[in-house]
Steps between C-alpha positions, in 0.01 A plus 500: 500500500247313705704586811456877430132492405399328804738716701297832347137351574641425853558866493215616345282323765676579801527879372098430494446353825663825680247731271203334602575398859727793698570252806690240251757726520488560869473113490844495332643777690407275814682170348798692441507595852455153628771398326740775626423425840595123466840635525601528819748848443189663363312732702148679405365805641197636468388868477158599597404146602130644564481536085275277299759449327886583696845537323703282539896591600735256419868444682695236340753526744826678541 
């Protein structure tokens, strides 16, 4: 039971972070990425690289 509570207020505070601060989830969008691109059949593209903010394409190989 313990477990589960502090599992929901992890929630409940992460799920507040991204309402008052937009770039925590371009933060975690970004960490995700790095990740990805540790593996070395990944490939990113980006489209519109002159964007504040560009989309990222991902190719995880054949």
């Amino acid at each position: 039971m313990i477990l589960s509570e502090a599992r929901a207020l992890e929630i409940a505070r992460i799920n507040e972070a991204m309402q008052d601060n937009p770039a925590y989830i371009q933060l975690q969008a970004m960490e995700a990425l790095k990740e990805i691109s540790q593996d070395e059949g990944s490939k990113i593209y980006f489209m519109n690289g002159e964007s504040p903010s560009p989309l990222p394409l991902m190719n995880m190989g054949q």
